[in-house]
Biopython code that builds the backbone (N, CA, C, O; Angstrom):
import numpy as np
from Bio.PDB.StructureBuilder import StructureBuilder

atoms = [
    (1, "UNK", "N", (-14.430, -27.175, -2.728)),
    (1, "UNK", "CA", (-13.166, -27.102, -3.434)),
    (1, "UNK", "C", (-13.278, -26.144, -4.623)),
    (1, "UNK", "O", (-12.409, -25.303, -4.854)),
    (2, "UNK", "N", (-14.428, -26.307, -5.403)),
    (2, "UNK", "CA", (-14.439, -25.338, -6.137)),
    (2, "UNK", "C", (-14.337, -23.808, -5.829)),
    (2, "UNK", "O", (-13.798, -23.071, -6.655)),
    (3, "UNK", "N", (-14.838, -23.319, -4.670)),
    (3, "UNK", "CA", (-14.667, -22.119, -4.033)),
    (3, "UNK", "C", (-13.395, -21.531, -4.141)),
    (3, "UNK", "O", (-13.160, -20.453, -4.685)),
    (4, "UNK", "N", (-12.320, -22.523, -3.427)),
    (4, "UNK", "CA", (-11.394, -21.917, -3.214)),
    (4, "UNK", "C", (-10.767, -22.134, -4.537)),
    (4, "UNK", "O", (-10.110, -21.146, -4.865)),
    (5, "UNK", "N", (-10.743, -23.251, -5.554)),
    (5, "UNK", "CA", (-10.201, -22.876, -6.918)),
    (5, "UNK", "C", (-10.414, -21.288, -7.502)),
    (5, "UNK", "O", (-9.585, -20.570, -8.061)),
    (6, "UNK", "N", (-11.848, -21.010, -7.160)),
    (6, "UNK", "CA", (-12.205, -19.735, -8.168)),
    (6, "UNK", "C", (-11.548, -18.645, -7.305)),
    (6, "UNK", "O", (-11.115, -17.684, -7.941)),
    (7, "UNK", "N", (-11.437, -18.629, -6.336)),
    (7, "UNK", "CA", (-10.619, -17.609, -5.279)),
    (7, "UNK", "C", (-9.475, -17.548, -5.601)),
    (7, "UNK", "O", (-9.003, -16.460, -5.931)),
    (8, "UNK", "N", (-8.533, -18.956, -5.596)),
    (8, "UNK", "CA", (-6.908, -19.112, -6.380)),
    (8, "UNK", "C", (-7.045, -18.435, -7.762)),
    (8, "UNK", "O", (-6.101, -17.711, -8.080)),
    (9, "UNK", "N", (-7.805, -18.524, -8.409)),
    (9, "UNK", "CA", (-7.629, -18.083, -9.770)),
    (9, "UNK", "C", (-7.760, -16.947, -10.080)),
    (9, "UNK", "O", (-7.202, -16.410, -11.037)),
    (10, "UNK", "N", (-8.675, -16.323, -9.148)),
    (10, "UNK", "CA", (-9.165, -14.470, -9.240)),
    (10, "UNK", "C", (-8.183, -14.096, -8.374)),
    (10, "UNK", "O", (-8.832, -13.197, -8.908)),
    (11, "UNK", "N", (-7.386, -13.846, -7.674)),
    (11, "UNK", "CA", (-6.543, -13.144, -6.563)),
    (11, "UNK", "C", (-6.360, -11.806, -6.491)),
    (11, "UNK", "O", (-6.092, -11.166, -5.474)),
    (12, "UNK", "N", (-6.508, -11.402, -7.568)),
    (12, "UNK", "CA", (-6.750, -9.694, -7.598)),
    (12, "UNK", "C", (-8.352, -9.061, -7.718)),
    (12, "UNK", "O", (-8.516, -7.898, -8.087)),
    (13, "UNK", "N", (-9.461, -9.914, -7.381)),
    (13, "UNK", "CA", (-10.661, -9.573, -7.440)),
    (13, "UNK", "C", (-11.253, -9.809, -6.299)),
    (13, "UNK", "O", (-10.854, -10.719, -5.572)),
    (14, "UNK", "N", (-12.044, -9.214, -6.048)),
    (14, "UNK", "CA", (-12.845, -9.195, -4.457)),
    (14, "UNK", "C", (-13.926, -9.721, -4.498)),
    (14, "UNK", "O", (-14.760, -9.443, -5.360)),
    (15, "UNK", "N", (-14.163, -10.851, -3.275)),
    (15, "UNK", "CA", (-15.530, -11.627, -3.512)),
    (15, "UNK", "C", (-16.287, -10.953, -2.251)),
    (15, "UNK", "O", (-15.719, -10.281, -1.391)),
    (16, "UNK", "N", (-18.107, -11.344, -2.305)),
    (16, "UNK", "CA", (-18.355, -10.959, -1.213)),
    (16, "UNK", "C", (-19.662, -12.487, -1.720)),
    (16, "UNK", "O", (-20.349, -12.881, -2.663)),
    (17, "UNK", "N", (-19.292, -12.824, -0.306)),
    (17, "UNK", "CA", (-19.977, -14.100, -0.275)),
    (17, "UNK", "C", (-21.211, -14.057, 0.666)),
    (17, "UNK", "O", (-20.929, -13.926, 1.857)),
    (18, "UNK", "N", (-22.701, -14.156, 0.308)),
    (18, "UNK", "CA", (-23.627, -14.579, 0.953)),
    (18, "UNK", "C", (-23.988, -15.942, 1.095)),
    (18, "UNK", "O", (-24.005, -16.703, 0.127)),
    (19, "UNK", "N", (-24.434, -16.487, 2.879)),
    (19, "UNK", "CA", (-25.015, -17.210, 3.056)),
    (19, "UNK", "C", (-26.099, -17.033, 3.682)),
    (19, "UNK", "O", (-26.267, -15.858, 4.009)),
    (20, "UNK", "N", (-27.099, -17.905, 4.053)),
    (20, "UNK", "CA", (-28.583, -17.609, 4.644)),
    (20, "UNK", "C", (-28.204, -17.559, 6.496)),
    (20, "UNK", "O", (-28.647, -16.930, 7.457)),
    (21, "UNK", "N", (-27.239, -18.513, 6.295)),
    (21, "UNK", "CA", (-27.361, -18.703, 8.368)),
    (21, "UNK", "C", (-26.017, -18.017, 8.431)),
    (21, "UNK", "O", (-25.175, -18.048, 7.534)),
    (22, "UNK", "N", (-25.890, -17.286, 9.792)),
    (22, "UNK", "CA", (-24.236, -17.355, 10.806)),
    (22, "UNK", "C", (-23.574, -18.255, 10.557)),
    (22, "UNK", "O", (-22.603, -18.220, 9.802)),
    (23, "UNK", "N", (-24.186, -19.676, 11.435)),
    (23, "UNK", "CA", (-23.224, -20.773, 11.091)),
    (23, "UNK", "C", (-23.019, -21.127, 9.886)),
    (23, "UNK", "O", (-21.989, -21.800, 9.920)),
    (24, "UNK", "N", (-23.514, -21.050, 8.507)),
    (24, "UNK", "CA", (-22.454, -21.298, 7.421)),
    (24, "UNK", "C", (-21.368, -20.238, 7.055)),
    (24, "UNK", "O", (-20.215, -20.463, 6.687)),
    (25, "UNK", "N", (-22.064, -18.876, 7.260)),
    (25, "UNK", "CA", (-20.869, -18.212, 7.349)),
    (25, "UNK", "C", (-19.338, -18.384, 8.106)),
    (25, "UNK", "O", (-18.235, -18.226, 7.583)),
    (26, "UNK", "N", (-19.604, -18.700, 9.279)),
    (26, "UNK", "CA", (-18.568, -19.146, 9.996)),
    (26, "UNK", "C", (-18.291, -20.043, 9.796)),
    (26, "UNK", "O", (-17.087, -19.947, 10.032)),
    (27, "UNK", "N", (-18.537, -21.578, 9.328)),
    (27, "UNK", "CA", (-18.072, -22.428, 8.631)),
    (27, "UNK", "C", (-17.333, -22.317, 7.208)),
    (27, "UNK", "O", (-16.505, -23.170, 6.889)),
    (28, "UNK", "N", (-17.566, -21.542, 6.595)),
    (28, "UNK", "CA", (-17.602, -21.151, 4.935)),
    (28, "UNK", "C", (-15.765, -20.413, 5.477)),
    (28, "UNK", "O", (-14.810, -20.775, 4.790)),
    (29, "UNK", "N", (-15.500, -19.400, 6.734)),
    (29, "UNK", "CA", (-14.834, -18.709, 6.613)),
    (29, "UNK", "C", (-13.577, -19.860, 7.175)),
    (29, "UNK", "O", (-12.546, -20.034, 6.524)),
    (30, "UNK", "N", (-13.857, -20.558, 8.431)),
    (30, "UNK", "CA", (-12.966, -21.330, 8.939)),
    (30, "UNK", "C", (-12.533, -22.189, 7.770)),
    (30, "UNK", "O", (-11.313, -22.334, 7.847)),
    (31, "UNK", "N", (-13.012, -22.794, 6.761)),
    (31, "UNK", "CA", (-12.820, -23.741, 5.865)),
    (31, "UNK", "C", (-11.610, -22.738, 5.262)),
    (31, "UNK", "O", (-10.464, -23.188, 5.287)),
    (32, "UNK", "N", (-11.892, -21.078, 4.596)),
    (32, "UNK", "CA", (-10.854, -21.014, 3.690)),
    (32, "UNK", "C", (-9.846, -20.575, 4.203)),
    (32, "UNK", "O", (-8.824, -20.541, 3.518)),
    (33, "UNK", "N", (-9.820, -20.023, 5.806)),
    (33, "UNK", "CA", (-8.984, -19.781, 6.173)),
    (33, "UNK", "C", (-7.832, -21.085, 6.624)),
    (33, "UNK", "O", (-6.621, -20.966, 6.805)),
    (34, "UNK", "N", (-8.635, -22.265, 6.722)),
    (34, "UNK", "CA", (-7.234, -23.713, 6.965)),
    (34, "UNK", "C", (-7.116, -23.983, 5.419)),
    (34, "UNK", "O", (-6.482, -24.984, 5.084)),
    (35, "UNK", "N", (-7.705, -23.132, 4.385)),
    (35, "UNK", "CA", (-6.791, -23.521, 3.077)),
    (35, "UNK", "C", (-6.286, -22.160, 2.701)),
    (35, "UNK", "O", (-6.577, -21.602, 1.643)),
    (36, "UNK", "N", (-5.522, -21.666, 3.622)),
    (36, "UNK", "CA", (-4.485, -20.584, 3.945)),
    (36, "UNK", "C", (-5.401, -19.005, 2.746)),
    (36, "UNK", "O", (-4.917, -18.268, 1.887)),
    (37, "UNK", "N", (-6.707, -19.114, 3.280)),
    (37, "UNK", "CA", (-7.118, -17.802, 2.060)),
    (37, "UNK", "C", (-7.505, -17.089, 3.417)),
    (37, "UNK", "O", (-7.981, -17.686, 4.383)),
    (38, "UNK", "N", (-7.203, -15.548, 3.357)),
    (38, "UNK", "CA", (-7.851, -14.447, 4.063)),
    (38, "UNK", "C", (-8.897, -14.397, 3.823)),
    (38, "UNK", "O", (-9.362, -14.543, 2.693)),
    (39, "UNK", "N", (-9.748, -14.099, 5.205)),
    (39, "UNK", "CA", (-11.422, -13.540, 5.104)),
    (39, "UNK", "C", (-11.735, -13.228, 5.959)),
    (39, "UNK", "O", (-11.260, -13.579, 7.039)),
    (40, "UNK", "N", (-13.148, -12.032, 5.712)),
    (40, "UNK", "CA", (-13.622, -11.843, 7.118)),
    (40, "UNK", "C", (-15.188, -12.243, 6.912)),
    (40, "UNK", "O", (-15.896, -12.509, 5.940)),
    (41, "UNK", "N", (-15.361, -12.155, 8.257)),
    (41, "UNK", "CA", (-17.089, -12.422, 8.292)),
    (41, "UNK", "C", (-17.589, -11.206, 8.898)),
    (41, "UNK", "O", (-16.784, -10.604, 9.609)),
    (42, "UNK", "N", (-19.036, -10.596, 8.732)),
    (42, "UNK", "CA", (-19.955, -10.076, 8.609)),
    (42, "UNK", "C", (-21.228, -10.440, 9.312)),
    (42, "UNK", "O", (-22.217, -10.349, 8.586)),
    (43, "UNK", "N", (-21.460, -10.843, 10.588)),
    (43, "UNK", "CA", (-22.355, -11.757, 11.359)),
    (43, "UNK", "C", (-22.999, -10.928, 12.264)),
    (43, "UNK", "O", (-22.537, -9.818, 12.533)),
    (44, "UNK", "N", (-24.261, -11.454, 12.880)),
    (44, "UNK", "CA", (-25.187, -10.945, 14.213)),
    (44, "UNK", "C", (-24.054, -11.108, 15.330)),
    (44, "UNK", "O", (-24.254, -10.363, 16.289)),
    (45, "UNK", "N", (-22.842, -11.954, 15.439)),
    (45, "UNK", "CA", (-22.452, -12.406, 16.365)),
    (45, "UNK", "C", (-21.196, -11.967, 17.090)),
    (45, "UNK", "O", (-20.635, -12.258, 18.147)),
    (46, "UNK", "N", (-20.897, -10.753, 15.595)),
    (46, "UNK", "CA", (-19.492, -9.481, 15.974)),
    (46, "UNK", "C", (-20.089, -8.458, 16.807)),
    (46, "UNK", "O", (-21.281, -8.613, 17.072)),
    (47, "UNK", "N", (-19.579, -7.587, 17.204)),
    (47, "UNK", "CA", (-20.236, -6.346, 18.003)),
    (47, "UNK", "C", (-19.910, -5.551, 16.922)),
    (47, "UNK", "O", (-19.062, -5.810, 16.068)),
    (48, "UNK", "N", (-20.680, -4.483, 16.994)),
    (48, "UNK", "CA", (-20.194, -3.486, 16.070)),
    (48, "UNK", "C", (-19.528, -2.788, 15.647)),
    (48, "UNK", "O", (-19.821, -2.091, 14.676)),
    (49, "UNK", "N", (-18.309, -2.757, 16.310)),
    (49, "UNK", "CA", (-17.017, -2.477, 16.093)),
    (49, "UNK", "C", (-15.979, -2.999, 15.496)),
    (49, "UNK", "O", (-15.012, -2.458, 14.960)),
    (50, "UNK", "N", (-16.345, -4.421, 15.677)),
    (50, "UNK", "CA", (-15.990, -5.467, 14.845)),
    (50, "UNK", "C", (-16.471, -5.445, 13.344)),
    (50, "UNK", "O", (-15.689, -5.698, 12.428)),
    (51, "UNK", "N", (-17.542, -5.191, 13.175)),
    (51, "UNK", "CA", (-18.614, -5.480, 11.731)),
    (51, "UNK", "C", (-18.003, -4.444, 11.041)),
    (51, "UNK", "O", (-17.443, -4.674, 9.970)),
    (52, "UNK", "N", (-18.060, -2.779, 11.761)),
    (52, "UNK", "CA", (-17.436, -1.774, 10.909)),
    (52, "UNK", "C", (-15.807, -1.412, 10.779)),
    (52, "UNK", "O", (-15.305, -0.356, 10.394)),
    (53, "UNK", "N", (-15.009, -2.904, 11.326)),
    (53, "UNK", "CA", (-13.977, -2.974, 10.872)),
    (53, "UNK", "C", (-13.365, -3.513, 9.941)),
    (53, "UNK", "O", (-12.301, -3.338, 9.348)),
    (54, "UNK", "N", (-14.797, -4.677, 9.878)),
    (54, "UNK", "CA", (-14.608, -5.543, 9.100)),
    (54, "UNK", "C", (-15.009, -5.174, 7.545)),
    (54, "UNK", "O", (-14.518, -5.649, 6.521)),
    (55, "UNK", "N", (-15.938, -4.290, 7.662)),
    (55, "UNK", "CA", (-16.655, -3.223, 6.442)),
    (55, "UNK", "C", (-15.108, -2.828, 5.985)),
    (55, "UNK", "O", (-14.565, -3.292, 4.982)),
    (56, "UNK", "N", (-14.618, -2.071, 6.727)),
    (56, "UNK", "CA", (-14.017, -1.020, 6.160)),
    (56, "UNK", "C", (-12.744, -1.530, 5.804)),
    (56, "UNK", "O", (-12.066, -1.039, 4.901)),
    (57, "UNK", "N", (-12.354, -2.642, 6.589)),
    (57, "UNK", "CA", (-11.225, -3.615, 5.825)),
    (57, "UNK", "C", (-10.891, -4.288, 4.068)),
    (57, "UNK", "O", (-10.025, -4.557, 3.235)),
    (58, "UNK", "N", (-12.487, -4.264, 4.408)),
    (58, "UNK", "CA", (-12.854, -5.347, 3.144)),
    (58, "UNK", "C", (-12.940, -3.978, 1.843)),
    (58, "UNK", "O", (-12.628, -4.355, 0.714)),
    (59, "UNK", "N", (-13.206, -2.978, 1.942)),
    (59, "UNK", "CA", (-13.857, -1.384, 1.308)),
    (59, "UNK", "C", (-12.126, -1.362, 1.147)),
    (59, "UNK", "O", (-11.443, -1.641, 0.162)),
    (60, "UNK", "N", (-11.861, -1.076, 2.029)),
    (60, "UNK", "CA", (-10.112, -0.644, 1.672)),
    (60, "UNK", "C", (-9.312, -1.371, 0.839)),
    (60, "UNK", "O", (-8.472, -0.766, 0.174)),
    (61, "UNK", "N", (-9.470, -3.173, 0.704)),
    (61, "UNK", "CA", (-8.571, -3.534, 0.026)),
    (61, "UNK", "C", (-7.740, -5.017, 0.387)),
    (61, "UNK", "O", (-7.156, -5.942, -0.178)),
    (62, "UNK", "N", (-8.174, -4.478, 1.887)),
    (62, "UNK", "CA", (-7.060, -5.232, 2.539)),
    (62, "UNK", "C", (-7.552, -6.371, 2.730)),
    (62, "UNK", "O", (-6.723, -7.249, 2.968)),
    (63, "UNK", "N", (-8.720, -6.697, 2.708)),
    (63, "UNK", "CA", (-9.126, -8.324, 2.647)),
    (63, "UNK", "C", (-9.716, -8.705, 1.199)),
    (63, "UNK", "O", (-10.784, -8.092, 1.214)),
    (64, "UNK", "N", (-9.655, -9.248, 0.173)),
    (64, "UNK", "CA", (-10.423, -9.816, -0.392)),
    (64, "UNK", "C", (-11.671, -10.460, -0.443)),
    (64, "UNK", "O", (-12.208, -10.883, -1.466)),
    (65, "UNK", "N", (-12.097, -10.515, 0.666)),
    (65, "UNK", "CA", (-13.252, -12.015, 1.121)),
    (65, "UNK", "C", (-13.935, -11.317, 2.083)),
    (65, "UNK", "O", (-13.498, -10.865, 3.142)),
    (66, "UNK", "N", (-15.142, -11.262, 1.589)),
    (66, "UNK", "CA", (-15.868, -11.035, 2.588)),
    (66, "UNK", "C", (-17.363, -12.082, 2.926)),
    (66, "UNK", "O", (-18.333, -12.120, 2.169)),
    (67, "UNK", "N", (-17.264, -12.719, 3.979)),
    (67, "UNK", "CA", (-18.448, -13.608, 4.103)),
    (67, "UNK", "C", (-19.280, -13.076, 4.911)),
    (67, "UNK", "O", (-18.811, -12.603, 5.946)),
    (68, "UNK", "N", (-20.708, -13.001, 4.683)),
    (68, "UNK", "CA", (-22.010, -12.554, 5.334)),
    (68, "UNK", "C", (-23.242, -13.221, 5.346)),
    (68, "UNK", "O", (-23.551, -13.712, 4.260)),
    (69, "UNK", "N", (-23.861, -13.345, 6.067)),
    (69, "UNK", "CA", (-25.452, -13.107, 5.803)),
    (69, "UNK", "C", (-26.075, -12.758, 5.174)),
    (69, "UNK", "O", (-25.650, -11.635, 4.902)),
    (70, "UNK", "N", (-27.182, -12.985, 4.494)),
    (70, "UNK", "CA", (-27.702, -12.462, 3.860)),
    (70, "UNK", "C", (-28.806, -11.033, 4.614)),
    (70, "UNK", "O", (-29.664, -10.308, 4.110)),
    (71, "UNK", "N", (-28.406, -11.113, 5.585)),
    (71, "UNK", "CA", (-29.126, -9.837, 6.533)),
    (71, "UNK", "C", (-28.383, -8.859, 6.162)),
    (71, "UNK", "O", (-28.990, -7.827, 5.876)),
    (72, "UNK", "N", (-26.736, -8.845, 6.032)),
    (72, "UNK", "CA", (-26.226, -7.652, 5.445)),
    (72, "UNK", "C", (-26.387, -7.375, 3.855)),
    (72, "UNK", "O", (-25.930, -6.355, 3.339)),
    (73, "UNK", "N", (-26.802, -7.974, 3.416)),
    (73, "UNK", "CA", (-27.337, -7.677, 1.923)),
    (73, "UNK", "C", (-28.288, -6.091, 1.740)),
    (73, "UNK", "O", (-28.264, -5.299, 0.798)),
    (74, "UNK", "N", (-29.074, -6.038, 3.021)),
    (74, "UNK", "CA", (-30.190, -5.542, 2.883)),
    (74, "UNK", "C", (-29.191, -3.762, 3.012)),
    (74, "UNK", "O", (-28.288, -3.521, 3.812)),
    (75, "UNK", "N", (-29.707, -2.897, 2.055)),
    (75, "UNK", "CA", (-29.093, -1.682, 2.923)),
    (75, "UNK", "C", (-27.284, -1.747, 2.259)),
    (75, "UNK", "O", (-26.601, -0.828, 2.712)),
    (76, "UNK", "N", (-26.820, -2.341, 1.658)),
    (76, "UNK", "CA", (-25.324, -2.709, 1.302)),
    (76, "UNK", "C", (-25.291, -1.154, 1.222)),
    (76, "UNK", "O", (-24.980, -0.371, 2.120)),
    (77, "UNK", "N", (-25.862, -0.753, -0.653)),
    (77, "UNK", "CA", (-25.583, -0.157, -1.229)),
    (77, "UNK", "C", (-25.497, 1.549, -0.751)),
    (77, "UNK", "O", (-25.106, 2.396, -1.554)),
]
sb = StructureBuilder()
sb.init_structure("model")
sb.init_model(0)
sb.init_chain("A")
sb.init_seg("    ")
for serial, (resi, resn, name, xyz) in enumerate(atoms, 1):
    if name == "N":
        sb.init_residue(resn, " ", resi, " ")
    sb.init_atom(name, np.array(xyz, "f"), 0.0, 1.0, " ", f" {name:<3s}", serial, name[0])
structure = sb.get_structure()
């Protein structure tokens, strides 16, 4: 709950959220998306067309939220 408080409260700031596994990522994302917040995920489990849409979604603006792995950490910058 606190998550999505600090998300309600920032709405013009962009988060990028690491977790250690897939499945919390995908848990982490389904949770804020049934408390009506946009996000994407960042996983082993997109194809890559997916991942660099999801990059470039999140780079552009158009999503706020980005949830990942901590495998995409590596190399971000």
């Amino acid at each position: 709950q606190h998550l999505i408080d600090l998300v309600k409260q920032n709405k013009t700031k962009t988060f990028m959220i690491f977790t250690n596994r897939t499945k919390t990522a995908l848990f982490l994302s389904k949770y804020l998306n049934e408390n009506l917040i946009d996000c994407l995920t960042l996983t082993k489990n997109l194809n890559n067309n997916q991942r660099e849409l999801n990059v470039k979604q999140f780079l552009d603006g158009k999503c706020k939220i980005l949830i990942c792995t901590d495998i995409a950490s590596r190399g971000w910058d």
